[in-house]
Structure formats: structure tokens, C-alpha cells
Backbone as JSON Lines, residues from 0, in Angstrom:
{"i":0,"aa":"X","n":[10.65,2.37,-21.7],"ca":[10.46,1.99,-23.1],"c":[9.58,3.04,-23.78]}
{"i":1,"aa":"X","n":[9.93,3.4,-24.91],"ca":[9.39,4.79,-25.47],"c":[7.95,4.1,-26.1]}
{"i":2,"aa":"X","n":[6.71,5.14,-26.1],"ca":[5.73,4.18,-26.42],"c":[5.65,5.52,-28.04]}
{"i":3,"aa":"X","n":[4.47,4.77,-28.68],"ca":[4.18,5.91,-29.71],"c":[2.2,5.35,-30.31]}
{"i":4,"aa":"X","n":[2.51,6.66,-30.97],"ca":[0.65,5.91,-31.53],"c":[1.15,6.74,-33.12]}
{"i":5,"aa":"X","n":[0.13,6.2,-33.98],"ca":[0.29,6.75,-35.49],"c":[-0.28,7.96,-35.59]}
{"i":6,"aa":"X","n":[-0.32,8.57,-36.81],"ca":[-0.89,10.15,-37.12],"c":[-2.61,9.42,-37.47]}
{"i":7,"aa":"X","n":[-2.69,8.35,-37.73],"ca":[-4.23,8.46,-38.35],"c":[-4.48,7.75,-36.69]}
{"i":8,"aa":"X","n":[-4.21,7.36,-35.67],"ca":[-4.81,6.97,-34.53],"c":[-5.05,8.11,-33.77]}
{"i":9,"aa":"X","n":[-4.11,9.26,-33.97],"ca":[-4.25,10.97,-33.53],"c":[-5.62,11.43,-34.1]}
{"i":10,"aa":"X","n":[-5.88,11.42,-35.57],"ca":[-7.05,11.88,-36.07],"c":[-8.18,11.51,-35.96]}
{"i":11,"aa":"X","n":[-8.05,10.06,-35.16],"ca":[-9.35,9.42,-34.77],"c":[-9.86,10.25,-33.78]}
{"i":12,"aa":"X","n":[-8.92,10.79,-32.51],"ca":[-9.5,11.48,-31.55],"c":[-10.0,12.88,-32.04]}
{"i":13,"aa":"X","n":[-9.71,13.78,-32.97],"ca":[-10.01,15.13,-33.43],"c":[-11.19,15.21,-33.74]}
{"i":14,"aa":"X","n":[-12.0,16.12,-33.29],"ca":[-13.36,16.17,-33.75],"c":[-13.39,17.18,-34.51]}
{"i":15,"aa":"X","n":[-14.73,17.97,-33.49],"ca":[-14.92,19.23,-34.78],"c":[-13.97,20.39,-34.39]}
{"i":16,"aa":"X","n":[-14.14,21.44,-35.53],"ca":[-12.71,22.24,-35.06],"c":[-13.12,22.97,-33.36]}
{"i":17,"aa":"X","n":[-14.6,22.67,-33.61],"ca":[-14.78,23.87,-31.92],"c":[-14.08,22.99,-30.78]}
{"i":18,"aa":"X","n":[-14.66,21.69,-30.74],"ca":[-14.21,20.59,-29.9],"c":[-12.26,20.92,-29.74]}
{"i":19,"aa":"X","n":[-11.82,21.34,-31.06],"ca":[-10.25,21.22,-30.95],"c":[-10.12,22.65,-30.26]}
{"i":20,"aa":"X","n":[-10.9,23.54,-30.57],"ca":[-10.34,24.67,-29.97],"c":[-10.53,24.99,-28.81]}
{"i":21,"aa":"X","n":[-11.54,23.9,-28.32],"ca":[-12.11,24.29,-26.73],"c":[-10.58,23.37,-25.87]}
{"i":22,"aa":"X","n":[-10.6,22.26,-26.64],"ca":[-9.02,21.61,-25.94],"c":[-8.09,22.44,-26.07]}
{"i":23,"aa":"X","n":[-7.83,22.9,-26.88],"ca":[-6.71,23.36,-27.43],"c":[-6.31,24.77,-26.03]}
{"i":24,"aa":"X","n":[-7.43,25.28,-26.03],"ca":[-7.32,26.37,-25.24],"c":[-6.91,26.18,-23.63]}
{"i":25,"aa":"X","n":[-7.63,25.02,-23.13],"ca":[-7.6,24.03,-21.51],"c":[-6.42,23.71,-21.47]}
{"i":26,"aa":"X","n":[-5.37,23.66,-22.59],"ca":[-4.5,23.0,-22.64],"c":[-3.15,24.31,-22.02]}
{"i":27,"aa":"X","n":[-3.81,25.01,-22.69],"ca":[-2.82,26.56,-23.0],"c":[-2.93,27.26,-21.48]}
{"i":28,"aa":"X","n":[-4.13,26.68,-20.57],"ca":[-4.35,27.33,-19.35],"c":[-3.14,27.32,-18.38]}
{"i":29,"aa":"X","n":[-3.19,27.97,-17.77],"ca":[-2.45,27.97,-16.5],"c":[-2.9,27.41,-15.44]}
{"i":30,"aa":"X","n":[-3.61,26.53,-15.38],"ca":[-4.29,25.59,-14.47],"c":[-3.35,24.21,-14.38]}
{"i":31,"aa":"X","n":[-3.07,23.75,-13.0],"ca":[-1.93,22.66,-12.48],"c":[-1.5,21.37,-14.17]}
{"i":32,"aa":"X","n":[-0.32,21.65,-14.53],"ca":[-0.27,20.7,-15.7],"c":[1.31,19.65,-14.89]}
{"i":33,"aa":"X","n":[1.01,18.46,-15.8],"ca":[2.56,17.66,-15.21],"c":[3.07,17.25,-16.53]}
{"i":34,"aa":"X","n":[2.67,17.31,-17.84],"ca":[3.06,17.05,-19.29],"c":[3.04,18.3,-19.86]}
{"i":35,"aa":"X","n":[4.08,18.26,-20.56],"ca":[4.71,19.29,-21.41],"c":[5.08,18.71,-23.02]}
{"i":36,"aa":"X","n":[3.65,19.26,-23.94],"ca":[3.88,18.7,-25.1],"c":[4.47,19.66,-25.83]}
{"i":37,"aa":"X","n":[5.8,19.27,-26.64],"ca":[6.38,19.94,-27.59],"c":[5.89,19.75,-29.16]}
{"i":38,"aa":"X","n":[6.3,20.7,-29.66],"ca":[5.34,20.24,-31.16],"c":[5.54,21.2,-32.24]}
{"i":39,"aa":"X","n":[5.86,20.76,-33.43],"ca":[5.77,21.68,-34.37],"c":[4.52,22.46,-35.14]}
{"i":40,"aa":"X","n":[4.31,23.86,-34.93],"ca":[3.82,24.34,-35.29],"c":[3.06,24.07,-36.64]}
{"i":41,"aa":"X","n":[3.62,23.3,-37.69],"ca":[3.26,22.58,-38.95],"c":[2.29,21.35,-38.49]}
{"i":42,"aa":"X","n":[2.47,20.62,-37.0],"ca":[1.28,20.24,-36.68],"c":[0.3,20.29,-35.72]}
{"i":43,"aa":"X","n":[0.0,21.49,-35.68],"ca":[-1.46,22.28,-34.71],"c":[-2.47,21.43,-35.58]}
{"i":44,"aa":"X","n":[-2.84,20.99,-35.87],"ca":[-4.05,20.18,-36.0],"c":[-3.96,19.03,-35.91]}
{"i":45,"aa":"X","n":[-2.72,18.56,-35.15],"ca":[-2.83,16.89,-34.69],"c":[-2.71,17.09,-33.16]}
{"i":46,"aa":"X","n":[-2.13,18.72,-32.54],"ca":[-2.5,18.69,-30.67],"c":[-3.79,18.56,-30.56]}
{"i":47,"aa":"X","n":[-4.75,18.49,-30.59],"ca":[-5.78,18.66,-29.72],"c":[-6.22,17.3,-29.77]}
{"i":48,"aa":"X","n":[-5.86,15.93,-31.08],"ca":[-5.88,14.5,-30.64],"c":[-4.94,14.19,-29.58]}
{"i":49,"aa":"X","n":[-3.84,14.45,-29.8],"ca":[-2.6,14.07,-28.43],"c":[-2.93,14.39,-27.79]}
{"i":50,"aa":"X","n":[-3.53,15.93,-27.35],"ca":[-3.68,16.26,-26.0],"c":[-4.6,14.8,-25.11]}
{"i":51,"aa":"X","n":[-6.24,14.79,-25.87],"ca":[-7.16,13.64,-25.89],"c":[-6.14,12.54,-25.84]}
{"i":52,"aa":"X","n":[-5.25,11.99,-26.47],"ca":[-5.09,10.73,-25.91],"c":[-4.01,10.96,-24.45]}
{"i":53,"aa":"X","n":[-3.41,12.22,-24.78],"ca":[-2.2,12.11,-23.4],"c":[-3.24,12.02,-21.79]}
{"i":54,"aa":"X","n":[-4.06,12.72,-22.44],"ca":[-5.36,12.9,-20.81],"c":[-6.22,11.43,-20.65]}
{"i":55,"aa":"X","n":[-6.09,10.83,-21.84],"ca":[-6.64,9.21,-21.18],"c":[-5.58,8.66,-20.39]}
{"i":56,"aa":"X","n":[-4.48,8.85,-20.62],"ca":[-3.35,8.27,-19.96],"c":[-3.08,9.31,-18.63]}
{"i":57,"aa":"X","n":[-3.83,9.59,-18.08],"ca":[-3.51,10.46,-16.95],"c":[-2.53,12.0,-16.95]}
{"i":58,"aa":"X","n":[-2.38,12.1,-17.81],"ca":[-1.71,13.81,-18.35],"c":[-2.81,14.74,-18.36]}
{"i":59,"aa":"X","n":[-2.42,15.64,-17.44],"ca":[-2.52,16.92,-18.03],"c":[-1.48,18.02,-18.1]}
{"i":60,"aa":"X","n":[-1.84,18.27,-19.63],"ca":[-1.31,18.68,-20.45],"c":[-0.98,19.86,-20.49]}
{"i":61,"aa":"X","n":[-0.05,20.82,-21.0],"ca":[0.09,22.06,-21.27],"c":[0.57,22.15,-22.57]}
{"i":62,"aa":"X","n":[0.09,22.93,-23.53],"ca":[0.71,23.08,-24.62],"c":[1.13,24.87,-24.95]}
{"i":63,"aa":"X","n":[1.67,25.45,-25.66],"ca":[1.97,26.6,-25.94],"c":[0.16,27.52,-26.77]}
{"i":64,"aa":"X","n":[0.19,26.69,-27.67],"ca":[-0.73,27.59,-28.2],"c":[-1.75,28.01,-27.27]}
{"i":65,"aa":"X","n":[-1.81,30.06,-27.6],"ca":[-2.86,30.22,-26.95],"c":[-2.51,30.42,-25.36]}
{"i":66,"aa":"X","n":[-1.41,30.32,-24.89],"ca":[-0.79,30.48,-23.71],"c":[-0.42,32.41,-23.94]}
{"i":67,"aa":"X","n":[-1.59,33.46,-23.18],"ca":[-0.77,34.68,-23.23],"c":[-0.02,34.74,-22.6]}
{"i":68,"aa":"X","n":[1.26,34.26,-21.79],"ca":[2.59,34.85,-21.34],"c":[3.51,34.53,-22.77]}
{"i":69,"aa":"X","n":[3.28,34.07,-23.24],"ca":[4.11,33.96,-24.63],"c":[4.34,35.63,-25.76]}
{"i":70,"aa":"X","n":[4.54,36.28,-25.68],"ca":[5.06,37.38,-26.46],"c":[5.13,37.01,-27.8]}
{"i":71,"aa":"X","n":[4.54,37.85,-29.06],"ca":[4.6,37.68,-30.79],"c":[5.37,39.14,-31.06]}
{"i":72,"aa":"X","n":[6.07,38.47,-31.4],"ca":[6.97,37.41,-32.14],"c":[7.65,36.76,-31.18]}
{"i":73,"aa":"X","n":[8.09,35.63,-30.9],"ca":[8.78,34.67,-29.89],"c":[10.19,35.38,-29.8]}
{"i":74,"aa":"X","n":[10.55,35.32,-28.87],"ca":[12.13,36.49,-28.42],"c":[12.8,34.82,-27.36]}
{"i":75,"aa":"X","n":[13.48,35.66,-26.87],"ca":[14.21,35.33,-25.58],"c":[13.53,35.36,-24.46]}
{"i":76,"aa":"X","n":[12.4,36.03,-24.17],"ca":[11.37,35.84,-23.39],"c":[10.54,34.88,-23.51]}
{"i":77,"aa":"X","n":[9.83,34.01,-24.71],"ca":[9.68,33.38,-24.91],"c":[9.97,31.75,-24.55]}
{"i":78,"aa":"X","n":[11.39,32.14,-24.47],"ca":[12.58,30.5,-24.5],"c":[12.38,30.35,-23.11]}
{"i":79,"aa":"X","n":[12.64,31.76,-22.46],"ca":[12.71,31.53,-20.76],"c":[11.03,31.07,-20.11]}
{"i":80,"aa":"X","n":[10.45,31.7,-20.96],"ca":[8.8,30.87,-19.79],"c":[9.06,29.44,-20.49]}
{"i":81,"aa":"X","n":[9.31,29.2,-21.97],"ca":[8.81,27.95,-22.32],"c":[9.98,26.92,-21.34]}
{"i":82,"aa":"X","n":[10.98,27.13,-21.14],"ca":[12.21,26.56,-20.24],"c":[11.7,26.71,-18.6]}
{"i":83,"aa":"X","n":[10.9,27.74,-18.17],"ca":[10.76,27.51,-17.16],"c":[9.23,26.96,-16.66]}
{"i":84,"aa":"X","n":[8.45,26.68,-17.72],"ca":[7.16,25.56,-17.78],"c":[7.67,23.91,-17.83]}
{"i":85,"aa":"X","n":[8.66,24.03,-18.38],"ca":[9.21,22.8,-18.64],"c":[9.82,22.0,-17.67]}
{"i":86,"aa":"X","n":[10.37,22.66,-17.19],"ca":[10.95,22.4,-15.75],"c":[10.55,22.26,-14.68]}
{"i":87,"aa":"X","n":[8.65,22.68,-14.79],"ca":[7.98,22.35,-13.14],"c":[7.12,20.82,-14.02]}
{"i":88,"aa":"X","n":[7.09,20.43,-14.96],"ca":[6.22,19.24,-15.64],"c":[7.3,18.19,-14.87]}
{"i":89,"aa":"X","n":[6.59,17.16,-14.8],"ca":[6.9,15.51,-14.74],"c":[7.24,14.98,-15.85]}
{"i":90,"aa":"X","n":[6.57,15.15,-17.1],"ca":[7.14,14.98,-18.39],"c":[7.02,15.4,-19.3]}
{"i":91,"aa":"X","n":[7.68,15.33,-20.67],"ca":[7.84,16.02,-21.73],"c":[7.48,14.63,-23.09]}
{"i":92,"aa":"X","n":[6.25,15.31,-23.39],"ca":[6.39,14.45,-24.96],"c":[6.69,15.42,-26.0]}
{"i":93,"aa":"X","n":[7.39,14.87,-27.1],"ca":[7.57,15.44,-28.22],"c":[6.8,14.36,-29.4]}
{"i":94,"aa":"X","n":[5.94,15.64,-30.03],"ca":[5.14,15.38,-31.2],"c":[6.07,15.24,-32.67]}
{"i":95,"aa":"X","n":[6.59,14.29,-33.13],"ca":[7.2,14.77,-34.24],"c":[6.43,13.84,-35.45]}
């Protein structure tokens, strides 16, 4: 059964921006993850609440931002790490 939480129950967890960027970054590590959050770029300032609530629920998390194997501008190299991160996770949420 698909669960969900609201955008203002996300902003409850967001603190200050350092607090978001210190998540934000743990998130981006290459350190053992089993969730794979997808997300639109239009909302980077609601990951670092999801991340916080996905890790009360036993996730850890990986998100893109801030991940250097990612290449700028995003190519085809890109698709293949983000496809092949995706594929060692247990699960996948999508932020929409």
C-alpha cells in the first residue's frame, strides 16, 4: 500500500540551510545506501526533509545531489551510474 506525507509535514523536518546541506551531502555519499530517492530538481529544498523522514523509517538514503561520479552537464554517463545506483537499492521513492 503506497504510503505518502504532505509538503508542509516535509518542511517541518528542514532546518537551517547548514543542517540541509550537511544531510544533503551524507546523502550524496557513497557510503552503504538501500533507498534511492528520485526527485525533481525544482524540489531540492524539500530532500533534505524526506531524506530526515525516510531515515526515521529505517532508509538510508542516496540522493544525486552532490554525488561527484555524476558528470555537468548530465550525458549518457550520467543515466548509466544513476541506473546502475538504482539497481543495487532495495527501494526507490519518488518525490513528486
Amino acid at each position: 500500500m503506497p504510503q505518502y506525507i504532505t509538503i508542509d509535514e516535509v518542511k517541518r523536518f528542514v532546518g537551517t540551510l547548514q543542517e540541509r546541506q550537511t544531510i544533503t551531502k551524507a546523502a550524496a555519499s557513497k557510503s552503504e545506501k538501500n533507498t534511492f530517492l528520485s526527485h525533481s530538481s525544482k524540489d531540492n529544498d524539500l530532500v533534505p526533509g524526506v531524506v530526515l523522514v525516510l531515515q526515521n523509517h529505517g532508509g538510508q538514503v542516496y540522493v544525486d545531489l552532490g554525488d561527484d561520479r555524476l558528470p555537468e552537464p548530465p550525458s549518457v554517463e550520467t543515466a548509466q551510474v544513476l541506473t546502475d545506483t538504482i539497481r543495487q537499492m532495495k527501494r526507490f521513492v519518488l518525490l513528486v
